[in-house]
N, C-alpha and C positions, 0 to 999 in steps of 0.2 A: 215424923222424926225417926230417923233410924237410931235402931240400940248401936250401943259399944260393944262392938265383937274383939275377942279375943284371939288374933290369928298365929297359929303354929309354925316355931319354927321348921323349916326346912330342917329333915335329918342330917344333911350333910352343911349344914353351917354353925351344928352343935361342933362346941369343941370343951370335951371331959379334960378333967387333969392331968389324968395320963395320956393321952394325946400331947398337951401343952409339955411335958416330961418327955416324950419319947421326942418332939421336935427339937429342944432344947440339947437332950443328948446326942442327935444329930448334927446339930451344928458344932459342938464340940467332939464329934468325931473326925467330921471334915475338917476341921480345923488341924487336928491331931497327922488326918493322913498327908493334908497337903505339906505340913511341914516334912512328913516323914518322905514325901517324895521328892521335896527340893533336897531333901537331904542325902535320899538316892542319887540323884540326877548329880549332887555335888561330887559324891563318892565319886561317879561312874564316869564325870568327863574328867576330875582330878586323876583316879585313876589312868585313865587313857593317856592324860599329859605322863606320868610318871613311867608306864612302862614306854613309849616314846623315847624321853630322856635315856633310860636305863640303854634301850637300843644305841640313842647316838653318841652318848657316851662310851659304849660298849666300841661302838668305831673309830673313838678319836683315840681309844685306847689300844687299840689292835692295831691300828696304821702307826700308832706312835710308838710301840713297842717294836714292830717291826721293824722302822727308822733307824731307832738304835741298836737293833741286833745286827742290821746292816755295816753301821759302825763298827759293832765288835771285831769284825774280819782283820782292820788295821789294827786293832788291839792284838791280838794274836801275835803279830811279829815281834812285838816288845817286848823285853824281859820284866816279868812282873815286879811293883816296887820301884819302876822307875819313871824319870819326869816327861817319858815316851809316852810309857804306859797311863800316864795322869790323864795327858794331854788327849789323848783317845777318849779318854771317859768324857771330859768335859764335852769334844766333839758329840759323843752317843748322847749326853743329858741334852745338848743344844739343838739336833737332829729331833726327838721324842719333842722337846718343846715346840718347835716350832710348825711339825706333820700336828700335834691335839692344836696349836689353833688355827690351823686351818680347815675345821671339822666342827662348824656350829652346833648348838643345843638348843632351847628352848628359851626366849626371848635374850640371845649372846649369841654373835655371830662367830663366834669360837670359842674353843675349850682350853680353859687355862690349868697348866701343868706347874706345880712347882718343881724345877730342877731338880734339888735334893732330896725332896720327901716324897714325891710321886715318882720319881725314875729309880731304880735302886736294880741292882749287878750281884750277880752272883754265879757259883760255879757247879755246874751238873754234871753229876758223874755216875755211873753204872757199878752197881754193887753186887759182884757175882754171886754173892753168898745169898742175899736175899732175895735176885733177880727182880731189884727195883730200880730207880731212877732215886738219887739221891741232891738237892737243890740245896747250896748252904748259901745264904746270901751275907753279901757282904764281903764274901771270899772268894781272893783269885785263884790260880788267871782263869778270868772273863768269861764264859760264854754263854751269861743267859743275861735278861732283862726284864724285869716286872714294873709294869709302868700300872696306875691308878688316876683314875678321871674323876670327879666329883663335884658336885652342889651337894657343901652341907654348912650347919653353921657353925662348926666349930672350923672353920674356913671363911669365914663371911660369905658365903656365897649358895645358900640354900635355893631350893628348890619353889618359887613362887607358888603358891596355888588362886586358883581361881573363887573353888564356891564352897572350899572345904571348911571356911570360916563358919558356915552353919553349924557346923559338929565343930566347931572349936581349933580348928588348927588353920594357920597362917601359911605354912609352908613343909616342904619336906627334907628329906636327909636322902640323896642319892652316890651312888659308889661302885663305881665298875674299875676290873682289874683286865691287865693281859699279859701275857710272858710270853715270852718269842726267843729264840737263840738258835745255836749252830748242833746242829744233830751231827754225833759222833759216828765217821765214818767206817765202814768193814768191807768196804770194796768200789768197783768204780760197775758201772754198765753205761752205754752210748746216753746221754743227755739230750738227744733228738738234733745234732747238729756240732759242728765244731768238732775239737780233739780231746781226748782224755789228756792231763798232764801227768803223764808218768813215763820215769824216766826205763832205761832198760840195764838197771842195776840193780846188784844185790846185796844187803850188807850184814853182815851177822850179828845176830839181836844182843848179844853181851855188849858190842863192843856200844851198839849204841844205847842199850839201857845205862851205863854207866857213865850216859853226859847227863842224866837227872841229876846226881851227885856232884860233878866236875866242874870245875871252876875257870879250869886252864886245858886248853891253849885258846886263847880268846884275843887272837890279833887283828880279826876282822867284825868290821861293824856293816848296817844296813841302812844307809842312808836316805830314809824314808823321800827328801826333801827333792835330792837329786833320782833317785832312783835308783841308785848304783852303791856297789859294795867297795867300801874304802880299808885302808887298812885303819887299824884302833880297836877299843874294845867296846864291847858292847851287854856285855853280861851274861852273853850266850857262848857256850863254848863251842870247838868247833870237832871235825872227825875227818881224819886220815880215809877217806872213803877210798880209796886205789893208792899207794897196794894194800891199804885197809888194814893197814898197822902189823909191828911184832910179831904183835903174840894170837894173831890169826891165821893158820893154814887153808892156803885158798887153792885150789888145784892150776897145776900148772898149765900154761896154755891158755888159762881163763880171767882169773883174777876180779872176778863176781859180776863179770857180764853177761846176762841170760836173753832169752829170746821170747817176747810178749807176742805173740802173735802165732805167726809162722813159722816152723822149729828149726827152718833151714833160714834165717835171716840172713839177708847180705850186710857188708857195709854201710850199702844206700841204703837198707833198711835199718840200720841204728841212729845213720845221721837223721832222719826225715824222722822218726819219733825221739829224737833230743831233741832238734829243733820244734816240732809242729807239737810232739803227744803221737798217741796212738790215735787208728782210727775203727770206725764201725769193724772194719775188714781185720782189722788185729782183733778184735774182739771177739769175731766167728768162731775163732779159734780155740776158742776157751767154752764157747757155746753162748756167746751174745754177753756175759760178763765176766768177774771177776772178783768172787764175794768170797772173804775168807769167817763168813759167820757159822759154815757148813765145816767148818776144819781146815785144814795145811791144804797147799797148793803145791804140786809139786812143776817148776819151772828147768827146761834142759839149759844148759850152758853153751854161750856163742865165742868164737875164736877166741875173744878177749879185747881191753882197751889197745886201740893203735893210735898215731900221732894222725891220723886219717880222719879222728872225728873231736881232733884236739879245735879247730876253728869253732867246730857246733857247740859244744862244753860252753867257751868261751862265750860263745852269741849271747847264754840263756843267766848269765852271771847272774846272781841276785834275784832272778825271777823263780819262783814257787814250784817247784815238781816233787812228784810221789816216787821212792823205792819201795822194794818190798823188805822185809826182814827176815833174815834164812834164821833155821835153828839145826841143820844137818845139810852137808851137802856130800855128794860123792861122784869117783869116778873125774876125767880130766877134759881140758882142753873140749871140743863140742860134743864128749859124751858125760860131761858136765851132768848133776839133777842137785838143783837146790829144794829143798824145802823149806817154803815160806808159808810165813805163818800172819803176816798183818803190811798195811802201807804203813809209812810216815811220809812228813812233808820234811824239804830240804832245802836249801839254797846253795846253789853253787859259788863258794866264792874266789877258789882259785884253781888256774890247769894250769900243767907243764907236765906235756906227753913228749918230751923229746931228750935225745940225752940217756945215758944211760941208766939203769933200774932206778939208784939209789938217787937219785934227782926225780923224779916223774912224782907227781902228785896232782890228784881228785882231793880239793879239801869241801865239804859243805858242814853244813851248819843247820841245824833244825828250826823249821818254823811249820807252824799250821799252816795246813792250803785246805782251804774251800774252795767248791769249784760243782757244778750241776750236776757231772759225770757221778759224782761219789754218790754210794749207795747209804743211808743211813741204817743205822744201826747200833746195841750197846757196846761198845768196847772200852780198853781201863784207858781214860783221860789223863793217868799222870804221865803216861809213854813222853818222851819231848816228840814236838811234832804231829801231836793226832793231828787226823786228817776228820775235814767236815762238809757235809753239805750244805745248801745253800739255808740261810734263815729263813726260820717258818715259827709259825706258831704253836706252843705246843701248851696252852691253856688260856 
């Protein structure tokens, strides 16, 4: 009969306390990490959703601000304060609404803009003393626009999240901005195609700084509808451009007609840049532009208005062109020298070159023109008339 043996455990199927302790604190470590990694992984694909959104929101905002600054060009013509000027706006709010939604986000196939609280207008102007850009919104006339995009939930309309609910949050709070407007012009140079619109007149800067102020003489309107310039009022007043009034001395023989290009202009060359603009080949002349950011230009004087280029005047009625504005001129007839100092924009609204002196009249009227040719740059926005180039984004 065999004895009762006593046989030994194997070393390695002993298990001490601390063993049973260190396995125990293992498993509530991994417990600990895997949460702390879904909790990463939550972070890291919510994140990703969220800068995403910021992105396409960031575009439904820049296309939609763009839209409306587009708008603003028609705004321009109107005198500010009026049911013209309203109407424009409305237009720019409807434009920005309707470019954000066509511009999806993150589970919404488009971005939704509240008209009034997302679209918001205001006016930027250059502040020579501080050499800044100065933005007051709210305040005309027109020519900026800050449009805002969002998912948040003081909108209903927050940001879903996926797996951010491990750390506690359900959703986010997203907000992009853009502002876009009309860069204030200081000269023209070739826009790669087409004509510069500027006309080849000169008119002296008192006479037209003193329609900021003026009320009267205000017999013609701009008949946005038709296209054409009627008689009536409009709240724009208007300027004796030729023989450019009183109490203006303009030398004889000339009577503020200069020469944009070539210094020996003909005829045919006043009529083909009233009708057309200038072209590249008028711009050589000056050395490919025509930027008065660099100081005064000084322009020589051509024969003067004739009843020869009364048909062209006529043609371009109520359509948009740049003069320049002299502050010294001397000298007569085509040894004329104006010095000019800045454009404005104009509209022609009435000619009568025939007949004698006191009968003949150049009348326009100021309006901004924007146009590709214009060179951007800061210059003072209350001038009537600034001139601007085309909408861009400027934040």
């Amino acid at each position: 009969m065999l004895e009762n043996q006593t046989h030994p455990v194997p070393a390695r199927q002993q298990r001490s306390p601390g063993a049973r302790q260190r396995r125990g604190s293992i498993i509530v470590l991994s417990a600990c990490l895997i949460v702390a990694i879904f909790a990463f992984t939550a972070f890291t694909v919510d994140l990703g959703l969220i800068v995403l959104v910021k992105q396409e929101l960031q575009t439904a905002a820049d296309a939609s601000a763009l839209a409306a600054a587009q708008e603003l060009i028609e705004m321009q013509g109107h005198a500010p304060g009026t049911p013209a000027e309203q109407q424009a706006l409305n237009v720019a709010r409807t434009a920005a609404v309707d470019v954000a939604a066509a511009n999806p986000n993150a589970y919404r196939t488009s971005t939704f803009l509240d008209p009034m609280a997302d679209v918001e207008f205001g006016n930027r102007t250059w502040n020579p003393t501080t050499q800044q850009w100065v933005t007051t919104w709210g305040s005309g006339p027109y020519n900026v626009v800050r449009t805002t995009a969002r998912r948040t939930s003081a909108t209903g309309n927050p940001l879903p999240l996926s797996f951010a609910l491990v750390i506690g949050h359900q959703d986010a709070d997203v907000t992009e901005q853009a502002v876009a407007g009309l860069m204030t012009g200081v000269g023209f140079a070739s826009g790669g195609g087409g004509h510069g619109p500027i006309l080849p007149f000169a008119v002296d800067i008192d006479s037209w700084m003193a329609l900021e102020a003026a009320t009267e003489p205000d017999n013609w309107r701009w008949d946005e509808a038709t296209g054409t310039i009627e008689p009536g009022s409009d709240g724009i007043p208007e300027l004796l451009m030729y023989p450019n009034g009183p109490d203006v001395t303009l030398p004889s023989g000339n009577r503020g007609t200069i020469n944009i290009g070539n210094p020996n202009n003909s005829t045919a060359d006043l009529r083909r840049q009233i009708r057309d603009g200038i072209t590249t080949g008028d711009l050589a002349f000056h050395g490919g532009s025509i930027d008065f950011s660099n100081g005064p230009i000084d322009f020589t004087g051509d024969p003067g208005l004739s009843a020869a280029i009364k048909s062209d005047l006529q043609a371009i009625i109520g359509e948009p062109r740049a003069v320049v504005l002299f502050t010294a001129v001397s000298g007569t007839g085509a040894n004329a020298v104006y010095t000019c100092v800045r454009f404005v924009g104009v509209r022609v609204c009435y000619v009568h070159l025939t007949g004698p002196m006191s009968l003949k009249r150049v009348i326009v009227q100021p309006t901004a023109l924007i146009d590709d040719w214009i060179i951007p740059g800061p210059t003072d926005t209350t001038v009537p008339g600034t001139i601007y180039s085309a909408p861009r984004l400027l934040q």
